[in-house]
N, C-alpha and C positions, 0 to 999 in steps of 0.2 A: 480092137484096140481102143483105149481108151472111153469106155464107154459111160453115157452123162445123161441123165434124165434133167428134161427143161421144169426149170423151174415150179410153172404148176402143176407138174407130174401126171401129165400125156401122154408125152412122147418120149421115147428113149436115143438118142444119137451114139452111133460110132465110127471110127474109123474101118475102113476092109480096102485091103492089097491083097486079097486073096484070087489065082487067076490074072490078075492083070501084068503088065508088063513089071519090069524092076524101073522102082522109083518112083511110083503110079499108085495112087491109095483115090479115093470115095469116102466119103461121109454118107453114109446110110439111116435114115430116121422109121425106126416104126412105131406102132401106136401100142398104147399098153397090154396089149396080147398078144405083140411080137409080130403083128403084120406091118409090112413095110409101107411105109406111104408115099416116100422121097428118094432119090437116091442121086449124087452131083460129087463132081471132082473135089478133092480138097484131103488135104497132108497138112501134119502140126505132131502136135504132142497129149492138146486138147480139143474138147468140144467146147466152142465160145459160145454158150445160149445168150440170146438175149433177154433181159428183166420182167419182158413180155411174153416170153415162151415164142415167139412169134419168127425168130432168124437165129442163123448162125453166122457168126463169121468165120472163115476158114483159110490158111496158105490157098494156093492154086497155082496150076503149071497149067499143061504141058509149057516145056522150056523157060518158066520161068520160076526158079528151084522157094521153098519157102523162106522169107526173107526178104522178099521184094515185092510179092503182090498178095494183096486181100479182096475175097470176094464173100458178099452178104449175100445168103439164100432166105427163099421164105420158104415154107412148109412142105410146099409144092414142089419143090425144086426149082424154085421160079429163081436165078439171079436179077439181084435188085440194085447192085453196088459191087462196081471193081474199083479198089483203093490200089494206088503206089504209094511207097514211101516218100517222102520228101528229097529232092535232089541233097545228094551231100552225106544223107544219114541211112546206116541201116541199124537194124534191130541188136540192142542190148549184149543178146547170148538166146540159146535157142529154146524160144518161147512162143506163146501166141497170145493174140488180141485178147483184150476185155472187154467188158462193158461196163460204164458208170452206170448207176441208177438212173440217172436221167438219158440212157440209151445211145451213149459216144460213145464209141468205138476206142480204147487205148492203148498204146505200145509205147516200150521201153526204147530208145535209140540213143544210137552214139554215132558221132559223125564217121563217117568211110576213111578218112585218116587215123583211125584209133586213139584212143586214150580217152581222157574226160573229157565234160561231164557228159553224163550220163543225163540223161530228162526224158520224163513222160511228155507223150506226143501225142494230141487229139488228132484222129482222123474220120473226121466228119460224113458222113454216112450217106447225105443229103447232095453231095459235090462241092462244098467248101474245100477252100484251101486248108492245109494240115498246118495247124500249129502247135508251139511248147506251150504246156501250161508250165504255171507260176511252180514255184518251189511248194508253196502251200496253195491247194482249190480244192474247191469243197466235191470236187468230179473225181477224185482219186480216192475217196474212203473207200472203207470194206469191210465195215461191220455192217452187220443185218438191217440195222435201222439208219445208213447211212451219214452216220455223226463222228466216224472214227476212225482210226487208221492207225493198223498193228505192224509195222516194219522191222524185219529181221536184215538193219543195214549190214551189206556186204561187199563194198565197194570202195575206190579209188578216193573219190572226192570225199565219201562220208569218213574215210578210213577208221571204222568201226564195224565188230560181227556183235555188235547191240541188239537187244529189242527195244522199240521205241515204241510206244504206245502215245497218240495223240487224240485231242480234236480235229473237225474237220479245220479249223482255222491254225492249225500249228502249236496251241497251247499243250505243253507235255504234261500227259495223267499220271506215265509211270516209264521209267526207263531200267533194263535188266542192263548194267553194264558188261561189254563184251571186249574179246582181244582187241587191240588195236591192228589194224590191215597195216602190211609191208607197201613197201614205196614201188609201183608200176615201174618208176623210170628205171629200178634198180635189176629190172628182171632182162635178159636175151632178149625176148619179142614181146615190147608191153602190147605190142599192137593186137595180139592174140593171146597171151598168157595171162590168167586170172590173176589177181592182187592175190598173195598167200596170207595169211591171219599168222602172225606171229603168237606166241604161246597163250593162250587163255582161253576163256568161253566161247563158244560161236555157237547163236541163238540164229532158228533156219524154220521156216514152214508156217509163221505163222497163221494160226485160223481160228475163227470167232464161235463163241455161242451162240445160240439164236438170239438168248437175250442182250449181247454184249457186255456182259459185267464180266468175261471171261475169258483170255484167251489161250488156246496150246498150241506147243513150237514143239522145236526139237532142237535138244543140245548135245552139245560135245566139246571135250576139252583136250583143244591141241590134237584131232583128229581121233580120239579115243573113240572109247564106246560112246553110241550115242543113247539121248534120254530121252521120252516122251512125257512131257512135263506140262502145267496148265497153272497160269498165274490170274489171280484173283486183280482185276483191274481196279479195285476202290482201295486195298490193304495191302497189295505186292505179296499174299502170302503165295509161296509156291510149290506144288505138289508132285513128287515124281510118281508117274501113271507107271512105266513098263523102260527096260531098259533089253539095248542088245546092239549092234552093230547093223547098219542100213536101214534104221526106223525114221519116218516120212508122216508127219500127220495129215490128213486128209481130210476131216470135216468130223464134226459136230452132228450129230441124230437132229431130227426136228424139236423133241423134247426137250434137248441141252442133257441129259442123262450120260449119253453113251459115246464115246469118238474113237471114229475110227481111222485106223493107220494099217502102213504098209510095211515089212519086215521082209530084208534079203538077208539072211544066216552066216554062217563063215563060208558055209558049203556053197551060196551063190542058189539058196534052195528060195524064192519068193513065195508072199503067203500075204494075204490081209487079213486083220486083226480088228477085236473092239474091247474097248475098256469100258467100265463103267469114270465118270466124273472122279470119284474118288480115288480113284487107282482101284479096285477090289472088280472081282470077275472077268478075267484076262480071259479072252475066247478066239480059236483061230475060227474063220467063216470061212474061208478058200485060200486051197493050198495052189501055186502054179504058176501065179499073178499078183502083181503090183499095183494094180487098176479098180477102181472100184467107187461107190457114193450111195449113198441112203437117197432110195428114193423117198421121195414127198407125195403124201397120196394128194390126189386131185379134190381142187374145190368141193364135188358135188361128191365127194368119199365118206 
C-alpha cells in the first residue's frame, strides 16, 4: 500500500499489513532492486520521506491509533523521534505528516472540541515544543523550488472550494474561483461532518510541475463528473487533460511532460493513468490500484 520512492531515488517505501494482526501495518523500505533494508511499525495513508531521502515519518501504535503519535525512522530502522500532538488538538481529517524543505515535520490540526480554525502545526523533530505557524510562512510552500503554494481551499474558516495560488509570503499569483462552503454550525454534528460546498466549482488535488509555472487539480461541479485539468500560473490559461468520475491527480513526471493520476469508474473498477501536459496520449499503466509515483532516478543514474 501506498508505495513512494524517496526523493533521490534509492529507496522505495511502503505500507504491509499483510500476516499481522488487524489494525497492525509496518513501513517497509527496499533498495532499488527490491531488497529490503528496513522494516518498523507504522500506519497512515502515506509514505512521509524526508527532503533528504534520509527518514520517514509515520502514525504508530500499538494502542495508540493514528492520530496521536508520530514516529521518525532513519534507514536503518533506527527510531529517532516520537512526536504527540499538542494537548487540546488533534489532526485536521485523515492525513499524515509533511515535510517543509527545511525538514519540519507538519500537520494539519483542529482543536479536540471541533469546529475551527483549522492551522498547520510545526512539530519539531529535534524535541521542541509544537507550535502554529503564522497564516502565511515561508515552511508551508509546495512547489518544487519552494517559493509557492497551490491551495485547493476546502474548509470552514476559508469558506471556499477555490484554488488559490500564492507566494511564499501570501501575495496572490492567481485564484480559480470556487463554490462558496455551507455554514458548519448549520450541519447535525459540525463537530464531525465536513463543510458541504454548496452549488459551484470545487478545485481538489492540487500538484506542481517541476518547474512551477504549472499546476493540475481536479475539478467538479456540484459533485458531478470530475476533471483533470492544469492551469498555466503566469496567464490563468486552463486545460482540460482527462475527464470521468474519481479522478485524483497525483504528480507531475520529472520532465514536467507527463502526470499522472488515479481513476475509480462507475463500476468502483481502480486503474492509474498518464497524460501528456497537453491533454493528448491518455495511457492506463495499472489496472487494480489507486497508488502510485514516478520514480526519480538517482543522482549517479
Amino acid at each position: 500500500m501506498a508505495p513512494a520512492w524517496s526523493p533521490d531515488g534509492k529507496h522505495l517505501a511502503y505500507l504491509n499489513a499483510l500476516g499481522l494482526p488487524a489494525g497492525e501495518s509496518v513501513v517497509v523500505v527496499t533498495d532499488g532492486a527490491g531488497h529490503e533494508v528496513a522494516s518498523f511499525p507504522g500506519a497512515g495513508w502515506t509514505i512521509a520521506w524526508s527532503p533528504d531521502s534520509t527518514r520517514i515519518a509515520t502514525w504508530v501504535g500499538p494502542g495508540v491509533g493514528p492520530g496521536e503519535t508520530i514516529a521518525v525512522y532513519g534507514l536503518d530502522g533506527t527510531r529517532q523521534a516520537l512526536l504527540t500532538m499538542p494537548p487540546g488538538f488533534g489532526p485536521h481529517r485523515d492525513e499524515d505528516p509533511t515535510w517543509s524543505h527545511d525538514g519540519a515535520l507538519l500537520i494539519s490540526l483542529l482543536p479536540d472540541s471541533g469546529g475551527d480554525p483549522r492551522q498547520i502545526w510545526e512539530l519539531p523533530v529535534d524535541g521542541g515544543a509544537p507550535r502554529p505557524l503564522p497564516a502565511i510562512d515561508p515552511r508551508q510552500v509546495d512547489s518544487p523550488d519552494g517559493t509557492r503554494v497551490a491551495t485547493g481551499c476546502r474548509d470552514s474558516a476559508v469558506r471556499s472550494a477555490s484554488l488559490v495560488i500564492t507566494e511564499a509570503d501570501g501575495t496572490e499569483l492567481r485564484v480559480l474561483p470556487g463554490a462558496s462552503i455551507g455554514s458548519c454550525s448549520s450541519l447535525p454534528d459540525p463537530s464531525f461532518s465536513p463543510c458541504r460546498p454548496l452549488s459551484g466549482a470545487v478545485y481538489e488535488d492540487p500538484v506542481w510541475s517541476p518547474t512551477g509555472d504549472r499546476v493540475a487539480f481536479t475539478w467538479n461541479w456540484s459533485g458531478g463528473l470530475h476533471e483533470l485539468c492544469l492551469v498555466n500560473v503566469a496567464s490563468g490559461a486552463v486545460t482540460m487533460l482527462a475527464g470521468d468520475d474519481g479522478i485524483t491527480a497525483i504528480g507531475f513526471s520529472a520532465e514536467g511532460d507527463r502526470i499522472l493520476f488515479s481513476r475509480t469508474d462507475a463500476s468502483d473498477l481502480d486503474s492509474l493513468w498518464a497524460v501528456d501536459a497537453d491533454g493528448s496520449h491518455p495511457q492506463t499503466l495499472v489496472s487494480g490500484t489507486v497508488s502510485g509515483g514516478w520514480q526519480p532516478l538517482p543522482a549517479d543514474h
